[in-house]
N, C-alpha and C positions, 0 to 999 in steps of 0.2 A: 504493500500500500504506500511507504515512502516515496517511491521510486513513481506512482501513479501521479501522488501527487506533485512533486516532481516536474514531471511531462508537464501538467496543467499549467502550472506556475509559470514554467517557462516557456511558456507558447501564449500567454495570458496576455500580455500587454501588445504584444503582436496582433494577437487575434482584434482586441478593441481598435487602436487603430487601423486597421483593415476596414473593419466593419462600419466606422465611423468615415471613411473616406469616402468607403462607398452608401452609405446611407444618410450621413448629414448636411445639411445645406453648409454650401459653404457661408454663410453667416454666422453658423454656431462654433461654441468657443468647444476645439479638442480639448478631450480628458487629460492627454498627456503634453498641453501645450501652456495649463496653468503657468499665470505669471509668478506661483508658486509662494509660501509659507513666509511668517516672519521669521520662525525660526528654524532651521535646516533642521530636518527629520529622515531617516529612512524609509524610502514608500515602501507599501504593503503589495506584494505578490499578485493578489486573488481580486483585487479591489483598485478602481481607478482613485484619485486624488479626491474625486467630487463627492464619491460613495463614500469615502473614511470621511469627508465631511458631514455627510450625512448621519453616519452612525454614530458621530462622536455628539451632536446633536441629540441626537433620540438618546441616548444613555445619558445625556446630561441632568444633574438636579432642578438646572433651570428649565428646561425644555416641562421635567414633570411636574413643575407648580403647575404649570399653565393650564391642568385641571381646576385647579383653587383660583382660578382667578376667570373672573366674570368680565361677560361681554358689555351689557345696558344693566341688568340689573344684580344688586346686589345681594349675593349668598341666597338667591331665589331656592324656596322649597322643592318648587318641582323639577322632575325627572327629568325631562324633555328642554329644559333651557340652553341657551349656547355659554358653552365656555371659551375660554383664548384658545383653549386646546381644543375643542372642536373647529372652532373658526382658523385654528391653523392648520389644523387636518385637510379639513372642506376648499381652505385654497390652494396649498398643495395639490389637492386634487388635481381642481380646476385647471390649476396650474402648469400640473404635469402631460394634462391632456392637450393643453394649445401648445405647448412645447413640441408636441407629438406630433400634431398637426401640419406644423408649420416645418419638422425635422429639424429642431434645435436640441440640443444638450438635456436630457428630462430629467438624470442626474446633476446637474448643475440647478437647474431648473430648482428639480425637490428639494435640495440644501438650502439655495436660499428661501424657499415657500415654508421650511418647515423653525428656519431659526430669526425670521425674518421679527416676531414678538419677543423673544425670549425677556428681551431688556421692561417688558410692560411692567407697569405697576397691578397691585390691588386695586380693582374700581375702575376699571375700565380706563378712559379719558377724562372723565373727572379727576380720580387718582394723579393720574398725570398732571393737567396743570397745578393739582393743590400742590405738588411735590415742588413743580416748578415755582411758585409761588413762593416757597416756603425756602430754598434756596436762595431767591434773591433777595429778598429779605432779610435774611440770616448771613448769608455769607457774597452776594453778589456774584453769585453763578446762576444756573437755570437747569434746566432737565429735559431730554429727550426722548421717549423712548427706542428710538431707534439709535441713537447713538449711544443706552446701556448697552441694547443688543448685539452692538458692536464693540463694545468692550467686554462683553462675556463671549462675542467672536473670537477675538483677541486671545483670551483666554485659554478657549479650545485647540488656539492657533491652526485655524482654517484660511485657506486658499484664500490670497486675492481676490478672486471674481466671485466667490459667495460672502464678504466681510463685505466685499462693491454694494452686491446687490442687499443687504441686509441692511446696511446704512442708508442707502437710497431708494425704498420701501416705499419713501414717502419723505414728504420736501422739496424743496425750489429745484431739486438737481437730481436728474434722470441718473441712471446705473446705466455704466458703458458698456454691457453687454445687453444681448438680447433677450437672454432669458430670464437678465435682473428685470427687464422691464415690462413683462408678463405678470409679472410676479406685483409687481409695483398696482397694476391695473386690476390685478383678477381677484387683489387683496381689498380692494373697492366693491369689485361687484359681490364679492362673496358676503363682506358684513353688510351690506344694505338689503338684500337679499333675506339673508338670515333673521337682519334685526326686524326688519320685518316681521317673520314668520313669528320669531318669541314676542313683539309689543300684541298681535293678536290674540297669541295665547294667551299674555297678560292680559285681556281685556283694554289694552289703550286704545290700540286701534280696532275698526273694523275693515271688511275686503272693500268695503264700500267707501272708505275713507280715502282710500288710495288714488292719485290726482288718474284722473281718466285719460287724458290725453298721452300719458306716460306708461298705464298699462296696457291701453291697446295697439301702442306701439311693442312695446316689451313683451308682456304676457300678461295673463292674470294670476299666475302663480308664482311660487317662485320657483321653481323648476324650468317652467317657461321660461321667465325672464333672462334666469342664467343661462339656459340655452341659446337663446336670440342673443346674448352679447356673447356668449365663445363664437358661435358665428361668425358674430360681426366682425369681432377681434380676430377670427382666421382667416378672415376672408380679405378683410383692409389690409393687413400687416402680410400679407401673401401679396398683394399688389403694389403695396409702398416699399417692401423691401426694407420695413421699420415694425412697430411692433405700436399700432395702433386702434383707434376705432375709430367707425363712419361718422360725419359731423351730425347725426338725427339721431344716432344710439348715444352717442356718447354727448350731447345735449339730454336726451331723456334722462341719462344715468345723472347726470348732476343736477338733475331737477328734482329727480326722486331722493337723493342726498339731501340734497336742500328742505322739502319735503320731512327726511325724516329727523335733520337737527331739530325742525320748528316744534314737532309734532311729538318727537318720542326723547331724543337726546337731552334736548335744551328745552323741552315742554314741560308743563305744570304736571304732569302725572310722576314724573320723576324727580320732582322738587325736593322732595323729603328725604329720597336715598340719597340725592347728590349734596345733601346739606348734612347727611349722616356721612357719608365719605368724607367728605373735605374734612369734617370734623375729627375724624378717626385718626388720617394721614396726620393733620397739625398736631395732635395731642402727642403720636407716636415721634415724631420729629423734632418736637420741643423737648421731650422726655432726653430725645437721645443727645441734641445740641447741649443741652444744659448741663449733663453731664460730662462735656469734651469731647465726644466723639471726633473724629474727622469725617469732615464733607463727603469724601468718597465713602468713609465706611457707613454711614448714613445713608448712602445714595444703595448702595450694594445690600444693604441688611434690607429695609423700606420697601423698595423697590419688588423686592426677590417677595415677597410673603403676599401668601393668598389672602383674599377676603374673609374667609374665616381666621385665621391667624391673626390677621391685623385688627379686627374686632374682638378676640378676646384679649390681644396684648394690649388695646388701649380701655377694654372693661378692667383690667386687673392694675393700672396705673393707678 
C-alpha cells in the first residue's frame, strides 16, 4: 500500500494541472500558480494549495462559532433560523456553482466562500458597528469584519488569492481575481434571499410585502430568485469576460437590499434586539478596556464569541 500511495502522490500535481489546462478558462487562477503563503511551508502531496486552504478553514475554531452567531436575529428559538454558518455554507454553494459554470477555480472559489465571515462579530451587523463604535471611542481605531477575517486568514497562513478575496468580500475594492469576485456578489444574493425567508418566518414580513416590481422580475420565492440571479451572473460575466450582472437584475437586487435594511434590518421590528446587542457588545468591551486589555486582544476575544456566549458573559458582569 506505501508504494500505491506513492504512485498517486507523484503523479498528483501533474495530473491537476493537466486537467486544469484542459478544462479551465483561461481566466481562472491555476492551483499551482498561487502567488503563494506569507510564510514558506511544504505543500501537501494529495491536495492543491487552495484545498489545504480550504480544510484549514473548516477545522478552524473560528470557522465553528459561526454556528453561534446569528444572521438578523438574535439567539432566535427556533430551529429553522439562518446562522453565519448556514449563510456561509448557502454561499459557498452558490458560489461554487457559478465558478463551475463559468470554468473558474471552484477550489479557490470555496476557500474564499467559506472563510470569507470568519472575522464577524456576535449580532450580526449590528455587532459590528457597536464594536466599531466602541473602538473609536476608546482607543481611535475602528473594526471590520472583513479585515478580522483577514487577520484570522493570516493566521491560518493561506494563499494570497483567498486572504484577496476574503478581504474584499465587500468594500470600495473588488478582489483581483475572478473567483474572489463571485464570491463578493453571491454573498449578497444569498443573505437577502435568506433574510428574507427567516423575517417571514419571524412574522415581520409577509410574501405580500415584498416590492412587486422586484419579484416579478426575480421570483417569488427565494429559490426562484437565487436562480434568476446565478443566471444572470453566468450568463453576463460569460459575455463580459468579468464577473458581473445585467443592469435590470442587479438594479432589482439592490432595490430589494434597500427594501430589506428599511423593513427588517434597520426596521422597528428589530429595534429591541438591536438595542439588546449594542448593549451586550459595550458592557463586554468596557469590562475588558477597563481592565487593560489590549485593543487587539479585545478585538480577537469580542469578536470571536457567539451570541449566546456574549449574552451570558455580559449577564454574569
Amino acid at each position: 500500500m506505501p508504494g500505491v500511495k506513492g504512485r498517486v502522490a507523484d503523479a498528483f500535481e501533474a495530473r491537476i494541472r493537466e486537467h486544469e489546462e484542459a478544462w479551465l478558462s483561461p481566466l481562472a487562477v491555476r492551483s499551482y500558480k498561487t502567488r503563494g503563503r506569507a510564510r514558506e511551508e511544504a505543500e501537501d502531496r494529495v491536495r492543491t494549495p487552495f484545498q489545504r486552504d480550504r480544510d484549514r478553514i473548516l477545522h478552524s475554531k473560528a470557522f465553528r462559532r459561526l454556528k453561534g452567531k446569528t444572521q438578523v436575529f438574535i439567539d432566535p428559538a427556533g430551529d429553522h433560523f439562518r446562522t453565519r454558518m448556514t449563510h456561509t455554507l448557502e454561499t459557498t454553494a452558490i458560489a461554487r456553482g457559478v465558478a463551475r459554470a463559468l470554468q473558474l477555480n471552484e477550489d479557490l472559489t470555496e476557500a474564499v466562500g467559506l472563510g470569507h465571515d470568519m472575522g464577524h462579530t456576535p449580532f450580526g451587523h449590528v455587532g459590528e458597528e457597536e464594536l466599531d463604535a466602541c473602538l473609536r471611542e476608546r482607543f481611535e481605531l475602528g473594526f471590520r469584519h472583513n479585515e478580522q477575517s483577514l487577520r484570522i486568514a493570516e493566521s491560518l497562513n493561506l494563499t494570497w488569492e483567498v486572504r484577496d478575496g476574503i478581504l474584499k468580500h465587500t468594500g470600495d475594492v473588488e478582489p483581483e481575481t475572478l473567483e474572489g469576485k463571485i464570491v463578493r456578489i453571491v454573498d449578497r444574493v444569498a443573505y437577502i434571499n435568506h433574510d428574507i425567508d427567516d423575517a417571514i418566518r419571524h412574522e415581520i414580513l409577509s410574501v405580500d410585502d415584498l416590492p412587486r416590481d422586484e419579484v416579478a422580475l426575480l421570483g417569488p420565492s427565494g429559490s426562484k430568485r437565487i436562480n434568476t440571479l446565478v443566471h444572470d451572473l453566468v450568463e453576463s460575466s460569460a459575455a463580459a469576460g468579468d464577473i458581473v450582472q445585467s443592469e435590470d437584475v442587479a438594479s432589482a437586487m439592490l432595490s430589494l437590499r434597500g427594501f430589506m435594511f428599511e423593513r427588517v434590518y434597520l426596521g422597528p421590528h428589530t429595534a429591541e434586539e438591536h438595542t439588546r446587542a449594542r448593549e451586550t457588545v459595550r458592557r463586554i468591551f468596557d469590562q475588558l478596556a477597563d481592565r487593560g486589555d489590549p485593543p487587539a486582544e479585545i478585538v480577537d476575544y469580542l469578536s470571536g464569541m457567539t451570541d449566546r456566549f456574549a449574552l451570558q458573559y455580559a449577564a454574569a458582569l
